[in-house]
N, C-alpha and C positions, 0 to 999 in steps of 0.2 A: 514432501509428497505423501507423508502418511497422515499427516495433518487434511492435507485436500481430500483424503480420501474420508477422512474423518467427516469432513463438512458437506461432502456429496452424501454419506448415507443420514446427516442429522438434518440436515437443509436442502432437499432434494426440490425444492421450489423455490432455490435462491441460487442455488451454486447448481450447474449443469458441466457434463463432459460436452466435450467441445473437439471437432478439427481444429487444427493450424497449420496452416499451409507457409512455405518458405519458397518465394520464388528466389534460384540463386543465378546471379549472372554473370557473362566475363570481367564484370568489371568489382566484382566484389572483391573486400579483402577475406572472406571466406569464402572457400572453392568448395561443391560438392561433395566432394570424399570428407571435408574435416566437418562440415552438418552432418554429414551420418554416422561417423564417428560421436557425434557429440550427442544423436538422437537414440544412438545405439547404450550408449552410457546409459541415457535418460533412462530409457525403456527398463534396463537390467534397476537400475537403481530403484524402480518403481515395482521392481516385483511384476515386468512383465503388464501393467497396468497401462502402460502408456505405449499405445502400441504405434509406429512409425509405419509409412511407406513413402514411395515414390509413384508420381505420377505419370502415366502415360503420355508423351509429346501431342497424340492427338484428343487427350481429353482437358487439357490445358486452356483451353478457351472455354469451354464447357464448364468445367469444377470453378474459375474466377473472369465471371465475364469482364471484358474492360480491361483488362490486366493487361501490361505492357507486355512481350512477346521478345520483344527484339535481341538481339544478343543472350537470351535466357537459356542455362544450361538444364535447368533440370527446374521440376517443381516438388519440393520434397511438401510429407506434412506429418504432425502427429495428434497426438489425444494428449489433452489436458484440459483445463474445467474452467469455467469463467462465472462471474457473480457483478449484481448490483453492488457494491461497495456501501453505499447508504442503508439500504434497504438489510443487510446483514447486520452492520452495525446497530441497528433500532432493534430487530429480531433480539441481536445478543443482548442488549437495555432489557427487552422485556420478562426474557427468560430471568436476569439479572434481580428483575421488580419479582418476580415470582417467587422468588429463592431470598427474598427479605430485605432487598437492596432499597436503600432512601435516595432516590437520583431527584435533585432540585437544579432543573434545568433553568437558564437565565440567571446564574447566580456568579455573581465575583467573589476570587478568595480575598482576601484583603491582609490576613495575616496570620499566622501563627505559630507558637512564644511555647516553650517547652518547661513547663515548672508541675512540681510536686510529680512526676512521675508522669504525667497526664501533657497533652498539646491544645492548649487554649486556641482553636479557630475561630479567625471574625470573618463571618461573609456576609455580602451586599445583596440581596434579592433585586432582581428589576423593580423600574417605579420610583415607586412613591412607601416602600415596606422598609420596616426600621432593620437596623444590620442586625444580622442575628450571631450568637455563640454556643460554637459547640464542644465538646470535648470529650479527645480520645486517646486510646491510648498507640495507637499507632499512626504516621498521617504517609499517606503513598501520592506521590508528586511524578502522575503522571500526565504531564500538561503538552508533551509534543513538544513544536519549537519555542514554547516558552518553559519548560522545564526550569532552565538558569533564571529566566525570570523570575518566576515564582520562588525560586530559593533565595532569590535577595530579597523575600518578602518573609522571611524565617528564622525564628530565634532559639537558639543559636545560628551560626552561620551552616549549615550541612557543610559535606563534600563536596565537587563537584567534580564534574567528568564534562573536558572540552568537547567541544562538536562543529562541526561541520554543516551547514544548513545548505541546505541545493533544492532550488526551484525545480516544478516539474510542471508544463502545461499539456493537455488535451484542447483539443479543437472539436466541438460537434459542426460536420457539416451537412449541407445539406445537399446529400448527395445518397443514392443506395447503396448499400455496403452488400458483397457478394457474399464473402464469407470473410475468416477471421484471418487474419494476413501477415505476417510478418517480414520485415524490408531491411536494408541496409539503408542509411541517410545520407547523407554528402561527407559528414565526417566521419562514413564509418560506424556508427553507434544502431543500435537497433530499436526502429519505426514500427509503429503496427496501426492496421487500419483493424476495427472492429464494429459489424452491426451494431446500434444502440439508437432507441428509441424514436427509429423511421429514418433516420441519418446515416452516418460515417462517425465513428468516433477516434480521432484520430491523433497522436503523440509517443511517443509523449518525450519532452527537453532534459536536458540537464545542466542547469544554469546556477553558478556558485552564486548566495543570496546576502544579504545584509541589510540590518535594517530590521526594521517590527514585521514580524511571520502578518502581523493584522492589515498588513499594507500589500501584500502580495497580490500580481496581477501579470496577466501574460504578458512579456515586451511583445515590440514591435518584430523585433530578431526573433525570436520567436515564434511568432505567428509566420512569416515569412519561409522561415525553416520549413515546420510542416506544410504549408500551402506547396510549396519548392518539393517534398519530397511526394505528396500526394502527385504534382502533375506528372515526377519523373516517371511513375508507378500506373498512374491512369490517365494519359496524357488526351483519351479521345473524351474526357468529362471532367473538366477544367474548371474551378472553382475559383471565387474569388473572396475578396474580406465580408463582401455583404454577405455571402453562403453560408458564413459563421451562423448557425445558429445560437451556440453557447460556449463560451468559455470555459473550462478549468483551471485551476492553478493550485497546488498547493506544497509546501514546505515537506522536505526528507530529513528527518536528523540521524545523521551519519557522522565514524566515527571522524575527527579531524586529521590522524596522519594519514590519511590517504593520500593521495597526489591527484589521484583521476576520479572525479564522481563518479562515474559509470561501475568502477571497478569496485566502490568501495564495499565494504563488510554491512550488509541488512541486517545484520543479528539484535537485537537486544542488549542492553548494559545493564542490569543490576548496579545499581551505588549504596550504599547504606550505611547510617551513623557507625554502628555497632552490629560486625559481621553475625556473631554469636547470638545477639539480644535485642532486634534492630526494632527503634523508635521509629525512624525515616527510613522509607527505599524511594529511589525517584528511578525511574522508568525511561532511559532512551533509547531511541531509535527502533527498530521490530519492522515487521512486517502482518500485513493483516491477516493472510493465510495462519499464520501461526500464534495468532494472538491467544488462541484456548492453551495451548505450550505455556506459555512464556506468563500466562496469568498462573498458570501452575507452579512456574518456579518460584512466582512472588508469593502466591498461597505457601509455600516452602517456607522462606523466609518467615512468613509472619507467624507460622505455628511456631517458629523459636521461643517466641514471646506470648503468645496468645493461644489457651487449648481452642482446639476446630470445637466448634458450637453444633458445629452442622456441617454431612458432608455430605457432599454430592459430586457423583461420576459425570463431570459435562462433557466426557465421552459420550454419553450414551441419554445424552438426557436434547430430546427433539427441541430445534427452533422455529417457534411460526412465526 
């Protein structure tokens, strides 16, 4: 939360505060009393920032047109902030190119081999351009779900840290979205519909995955799912497959003992050759909200080994 608040006052044309509405119903397995409970947490933990209410029965048609009614005990909602995802991540590249960063987009790592102190990287440019070699003294493998990948592409062998890979799809459809909504699914797990880009954006699953992250694509069961919880939710503006206007999908890495996707640990892992001196850190799992955090702990790490050249507060340093 102090991270989001971070990102409202540096990106305030990327990341906005936002309502969230929570319609709760008899058939939920959370009952009114324990959302407010849970909204009441929120709010204290946010320093009062996120401020909660309840909606009045007769303004309920009113605050989320379309919105199913029937069996509904209450309409709760609160403040929190929502962001393009893409659009922040480019912002943070650029900021990144400003502050001295080499980013060679379209490139493949291919390999690299730890000798004389130094890490010999070979990578592949797109095309028709000959591989090129660089070398450094630290190499940071933060590739996502191919993180392990990439370490069998590495000499010596690194550490590794098991994971956990879980699908996640959005639906855009084409439908108007009222406001920002949050649901219970059929199993339980929590749905949200959200305005985006003239449509409905709507998911999102949590489906354990195998197989190349580069192959992922929404099932069938999937799609079904959210179509299923959208009609339960707004049953008078019924959608179907062609409504689809776009897809999403993409890969979580999370930690492996978990048992329930849903439940499992977002945080970040740290792994590193040499905790004291580290050559290699590889980077899994995080969340995006707190990517400025967690690039900070790795900036930690690497001053073990490397004096800071340059420093810079990206607290407080704006992203356009």
């Amino acid at each position: 939360m102090h991270e989001r608040e971070t990102l409202l006052k540096l990106a305030p044309h990327l990341v906005s505060r936002e309502w969230f509405y929570i319609p709760v119903y008899r058939h939920n397995k959370r009952p009114a009393w324990m959302v407010n409970i849970g909204l009441t947490l929120y709010w204290a933990l946010s320093a009062g920032r996120s401020r909660f209410k309840s909606i009045p029965r007769k303004q309920w048609c009113d605050v989320i047109p379309g919105l199913n009614t029937e069996d509904m005990t209450a309409l709760l909602a609160y403040e929190d902030a929502a962001t393009d995802d893409a659009l922040l991540t480019q912002a943070v590249a650029r900021s990144a190119e400003q502050l001295g960063a080499n980013i060679q987009q379209h490139t493949a790592f291919i390999s690299a081999e730890f000798q004389n102190d130094r890490w010999l990287i070979q990578l592949a440019p797109a095309g028709q351009a000959p591989k090129t070699e660089i070398r450094a003294k630290i190499l940071i493998n933060a590739a996502g779900p191919w993180v392990n990948t990439v370490r069998q592409q590495i000499t010596p062998l690194p550490p590794e840290q098991k994971v956990h890979l879980v699908q996640g799809t959005h639906l855009l459809l084409d439908r108007p979205c009222p406001a920002f909504v949050y649901v219970e699914s059929e199993d339980g797990r929590v749905m949200f519909f959200r305005p985006w880009k003239g449509g409905t954006l709507a998911g999102t699953t949590e489906t354990d995955f195998h197989g190349d992250p580069a192959d992922v694509h929404a099932s069938k069961e999937e799609i079904a799912a959210i179509l299923a919880t959208y009609h339960r939710y707004f049953p008078d503006n019924p959608c179907s497959e062609s409504d689809i206007l776009k897809q999403y999908c993409g890969i979580r890495v999370l930690p492996q003992y978990s048992d329930a996707a849903f439940s499992a640990n977002r945080s970040s892992m740290l792994v590193c050759d040499h905790e004291n001196k580290p050559s290699y850190i590889a980077v899994y799992g995080g969340k995006l909200t707190t990517y400025r955090k967690e690039a900070e702990k790795v900036n930690h790490l690497i001053s073990r080994r490397l004096p800071a050249k340059q420093k810079a507060d990206t607290g407080n340093i704006k992203l356009m």
